[in-house]
C-alpha positions as CSV (number, residue, x, y, z in Angstrom):
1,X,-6.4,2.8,28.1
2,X,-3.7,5.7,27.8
3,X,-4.4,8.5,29.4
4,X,-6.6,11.8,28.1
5,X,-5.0,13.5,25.2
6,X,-4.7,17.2,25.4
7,X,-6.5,19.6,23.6
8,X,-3.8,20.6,20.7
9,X,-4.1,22.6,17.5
10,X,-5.9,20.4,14.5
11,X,-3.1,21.4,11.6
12,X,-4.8,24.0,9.4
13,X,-4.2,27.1,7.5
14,X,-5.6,30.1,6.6
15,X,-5.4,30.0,2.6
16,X,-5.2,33.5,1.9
17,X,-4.1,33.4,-1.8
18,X,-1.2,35.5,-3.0
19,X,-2.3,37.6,-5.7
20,X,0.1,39.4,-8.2
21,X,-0.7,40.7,-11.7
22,X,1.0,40.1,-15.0
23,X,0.7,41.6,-18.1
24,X,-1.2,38.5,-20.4
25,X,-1.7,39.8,-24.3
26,X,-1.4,43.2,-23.3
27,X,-3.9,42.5,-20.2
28,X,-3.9,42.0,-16.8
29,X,-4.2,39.2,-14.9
30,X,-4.2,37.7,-12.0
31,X,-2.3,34.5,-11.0
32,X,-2.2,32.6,-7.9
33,X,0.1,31.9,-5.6
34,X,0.5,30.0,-2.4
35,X,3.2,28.7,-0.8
36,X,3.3,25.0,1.0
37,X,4.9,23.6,4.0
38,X,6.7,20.2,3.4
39,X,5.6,17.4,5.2
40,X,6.5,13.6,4.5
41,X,4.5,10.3,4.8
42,X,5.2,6.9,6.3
43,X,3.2,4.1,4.3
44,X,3.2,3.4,0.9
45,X,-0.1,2.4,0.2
46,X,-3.8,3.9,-0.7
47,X,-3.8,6.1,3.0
48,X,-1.4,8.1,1.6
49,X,-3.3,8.7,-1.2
50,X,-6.3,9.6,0.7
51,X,-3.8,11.8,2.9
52,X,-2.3,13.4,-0.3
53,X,-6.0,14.3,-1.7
54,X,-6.8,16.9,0.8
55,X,-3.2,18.3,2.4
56,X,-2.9,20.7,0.2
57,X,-5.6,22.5,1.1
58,X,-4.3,22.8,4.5
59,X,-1.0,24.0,3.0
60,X,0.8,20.7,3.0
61,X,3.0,19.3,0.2
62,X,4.1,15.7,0.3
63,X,7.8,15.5,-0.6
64,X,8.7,12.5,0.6
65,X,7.3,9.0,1.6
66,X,8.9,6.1,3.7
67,X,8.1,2.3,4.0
68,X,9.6,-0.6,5.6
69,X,8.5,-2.6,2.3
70,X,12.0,-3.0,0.5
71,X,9.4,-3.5,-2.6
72,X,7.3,-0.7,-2.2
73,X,6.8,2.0,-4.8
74,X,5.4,6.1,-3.9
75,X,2.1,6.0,-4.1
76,X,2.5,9.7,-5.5
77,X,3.4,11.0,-8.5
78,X,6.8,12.6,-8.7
79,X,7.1,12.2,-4.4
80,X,10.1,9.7,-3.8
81,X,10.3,6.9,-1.9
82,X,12.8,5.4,0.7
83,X,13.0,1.7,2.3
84,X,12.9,2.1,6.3
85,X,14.7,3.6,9.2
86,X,18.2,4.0,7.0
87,X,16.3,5.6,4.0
88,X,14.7,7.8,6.0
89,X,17.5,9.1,8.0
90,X,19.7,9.5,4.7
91,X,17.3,11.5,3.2
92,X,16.7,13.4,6.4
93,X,20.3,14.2,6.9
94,X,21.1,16.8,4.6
95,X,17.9,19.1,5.5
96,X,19.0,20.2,8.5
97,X,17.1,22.5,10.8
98,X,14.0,22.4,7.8
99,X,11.0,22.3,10.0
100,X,9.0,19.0,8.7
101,X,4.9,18.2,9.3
102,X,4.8,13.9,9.4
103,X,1.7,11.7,9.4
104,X,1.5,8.2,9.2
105,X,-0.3,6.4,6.2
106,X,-1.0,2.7,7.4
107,X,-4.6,2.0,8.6
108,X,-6.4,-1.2,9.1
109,X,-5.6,-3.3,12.4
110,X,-2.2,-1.8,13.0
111,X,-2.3,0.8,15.6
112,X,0.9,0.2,17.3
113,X,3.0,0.6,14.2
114,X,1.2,3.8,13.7
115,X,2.4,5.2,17.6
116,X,5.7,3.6,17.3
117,X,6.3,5.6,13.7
118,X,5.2,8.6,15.2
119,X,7.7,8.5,18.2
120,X,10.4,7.8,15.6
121,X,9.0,11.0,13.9
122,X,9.6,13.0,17.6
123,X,12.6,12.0,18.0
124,X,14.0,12.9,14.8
125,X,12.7,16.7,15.1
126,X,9.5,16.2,12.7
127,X,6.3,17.9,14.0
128,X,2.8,15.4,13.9
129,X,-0.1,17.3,14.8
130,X,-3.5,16.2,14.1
131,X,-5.1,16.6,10.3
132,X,-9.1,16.8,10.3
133,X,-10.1,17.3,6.1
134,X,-11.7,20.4,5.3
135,X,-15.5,18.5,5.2
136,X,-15.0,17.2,8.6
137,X,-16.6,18.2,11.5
138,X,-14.8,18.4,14.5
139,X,-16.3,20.2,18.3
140,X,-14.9,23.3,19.4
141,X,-14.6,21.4,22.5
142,X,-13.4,17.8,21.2
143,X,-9.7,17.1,22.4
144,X,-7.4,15.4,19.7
145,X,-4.0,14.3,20.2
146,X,-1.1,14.5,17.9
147,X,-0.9,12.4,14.9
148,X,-4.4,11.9,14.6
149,X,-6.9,12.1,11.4
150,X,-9.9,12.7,10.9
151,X,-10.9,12.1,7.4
152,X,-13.9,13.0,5.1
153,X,-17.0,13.9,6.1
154,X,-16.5,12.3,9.3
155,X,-17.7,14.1,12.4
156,X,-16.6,14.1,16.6
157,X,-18.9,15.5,18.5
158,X,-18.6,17.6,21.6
159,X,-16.2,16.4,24.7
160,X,-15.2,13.4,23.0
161,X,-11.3,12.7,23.5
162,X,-9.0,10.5,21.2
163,X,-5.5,9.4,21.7
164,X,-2.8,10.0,19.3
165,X,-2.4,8.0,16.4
166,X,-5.9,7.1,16.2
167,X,-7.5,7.6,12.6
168,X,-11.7,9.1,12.1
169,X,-12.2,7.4,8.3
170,X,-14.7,8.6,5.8
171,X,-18.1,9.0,7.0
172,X,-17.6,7.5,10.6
173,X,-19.2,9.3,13.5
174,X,-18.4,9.4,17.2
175,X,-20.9,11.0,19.0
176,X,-20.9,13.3,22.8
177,X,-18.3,12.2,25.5
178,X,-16.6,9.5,24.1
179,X,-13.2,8.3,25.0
180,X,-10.9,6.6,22.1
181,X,-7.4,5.2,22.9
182,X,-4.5,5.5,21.2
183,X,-3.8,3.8,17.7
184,X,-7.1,3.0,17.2
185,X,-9.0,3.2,14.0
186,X,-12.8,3.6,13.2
187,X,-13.3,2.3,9.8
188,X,-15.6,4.1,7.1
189,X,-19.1,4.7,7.9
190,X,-18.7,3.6,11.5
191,X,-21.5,4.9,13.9
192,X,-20.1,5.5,18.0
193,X,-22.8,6.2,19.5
194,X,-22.8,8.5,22.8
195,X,-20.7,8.0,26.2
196,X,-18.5,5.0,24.3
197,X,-15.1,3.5,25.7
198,X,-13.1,2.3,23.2
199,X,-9.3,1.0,24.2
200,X,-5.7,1.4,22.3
201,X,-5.1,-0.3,19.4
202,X,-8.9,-1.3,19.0
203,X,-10.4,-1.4,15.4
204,X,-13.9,-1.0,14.5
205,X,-15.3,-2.1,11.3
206,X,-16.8,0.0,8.3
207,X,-20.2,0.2,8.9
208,X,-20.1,-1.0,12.7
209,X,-22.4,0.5,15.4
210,X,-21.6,0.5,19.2
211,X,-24.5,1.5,21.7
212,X,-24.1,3.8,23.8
213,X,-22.0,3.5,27.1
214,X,-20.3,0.5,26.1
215,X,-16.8,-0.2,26.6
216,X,-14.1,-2.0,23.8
217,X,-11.1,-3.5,25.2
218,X,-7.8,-2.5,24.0
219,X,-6.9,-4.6,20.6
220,X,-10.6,-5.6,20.3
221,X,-11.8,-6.3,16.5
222,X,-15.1,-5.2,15.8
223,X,-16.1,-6.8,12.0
224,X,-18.0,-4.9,9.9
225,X,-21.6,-4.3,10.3
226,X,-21.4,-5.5,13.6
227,X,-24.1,-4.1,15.8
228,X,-22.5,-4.1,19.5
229,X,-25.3,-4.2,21.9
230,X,-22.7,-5.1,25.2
231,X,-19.1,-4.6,26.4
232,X,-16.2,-6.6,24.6
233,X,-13.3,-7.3,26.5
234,X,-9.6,-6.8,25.4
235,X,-8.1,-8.6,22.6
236,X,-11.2,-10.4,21.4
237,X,-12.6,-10.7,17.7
238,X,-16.6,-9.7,17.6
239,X,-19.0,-9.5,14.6
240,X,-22.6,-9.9,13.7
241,X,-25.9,-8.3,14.6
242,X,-25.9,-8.6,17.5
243,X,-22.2,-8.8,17.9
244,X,-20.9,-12.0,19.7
245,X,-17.2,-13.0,20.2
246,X,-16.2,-15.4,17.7
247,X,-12.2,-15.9,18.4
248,X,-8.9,-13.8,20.0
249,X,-7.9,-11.0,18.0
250,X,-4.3,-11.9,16.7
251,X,-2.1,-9.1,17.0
């Protein structure tokens, strides 16, 4: 497993609203106005629409999206899209010094493209902090690394640490102490129980419990609805109640 992330900054804003009146039929009124940073998403698919849902309320605006599909179409109205590593840098190469926000939209069983896309997002200048939506709950004392998201109503508990890239969906839970790799994802409605190990890359279904004080190898498959009552070594596909290792995960 990678080593602990550092307590960073979950990307948030206070949205003090702009207020400035105008004379409407002879009255006035008040109008709102706020001001966004840009940021830009990789992945063209429904993650970025989940993504696209709440960032504004953080002060984000999408105004561009990237995907290595050559048939892929924005997933957001009026954002454009560009094809890979070239469209990307074209489009990137006339802003300049414009300070950027990027976040990866690809979940499912593909951790390692989510790290790799955030290094190229370092080393083109773009910043990739962590994004928790506004109805999650995240500890005062939880450390989250850059690039990860922790999505609706989902809620990490207190002490427990998770790698960068790793993605929180809707309505999962990871309770006290645990320790989550980098690139992993915990599907919707996941439940990690207290003191859990889970290793890079790993992906644990929708629905899925683990006990507590279990470990998951790296690019372990839990299905979903798997209950996981012992440890799973690395690169293994489990599933079932209780979970048993049916085949080698194929990454």
């Amino acid at each position: 497993m990678s080593s602990h992330p550092q307590l960073i900054q979950i990307a948030s804003r206070d949205l003090s609203i702009g207020l400035r009146s105008e004379s409407v039929s002879g009255r006035k009124a008040d109008s709102v106005e706020r001001s966004f940073q840009p940021a830009v998403i990789w992945g063209a698919r429904g993650h970025a629409k989940v993504l696209n849902e709440f960032l504004p309320q953080l002060g984000f605006q999408i105004v561009a999206v990237f995907d290595n599909d050559p048939q892929a179409t924005s997933p957001i109205a009026g954002v454009p899209l560009f094809h890979g590593t070239a469209g990307f840098d074209a489009w990137l190469g006339p802003r300049g010094d414009t300070p950027l926000t990027g976040l990866v939209a690809i979940g499912g069983q593909h951790g390692g493209a989510r790290t790799e896309i955030l290094s190229l997002f370092r080393t083109r200048g773009i910043c990739v902090p962590a994004f928790a939506h506004p109805t999650a709950f995240v500890a005062a004392d939880a450390q989250i690394a850059d690039g990860c998201q922790i999505l609706a109503r989902a809620a990490v508990c207190t002490e427990v640490r998770i790698g960068e890239g790793s993605i929180v969906n809707t309505g999962a839970s990871i309770d006290h102490e645990c320790a989550v790799g980098a690139g992993v994802h915990i599907a919707p409605g996941a439940t990690i129980a207290g003191c859990v190990t889970i290793g890079d890359r790993a992906f644990i279904g929708a629905g899925a419990t683990i006990l507590p004080w279990l470990t998951i190898g790296q690019n372990t498959v839990v299905g979903a609805g798997a209950v996981v009552t012992k440890h799973l070594p690395e690169g293994v596909v489990a599933f079932g109640n209780p979970a048993s290792i049916r085949q080698s995960a194929q990454r």
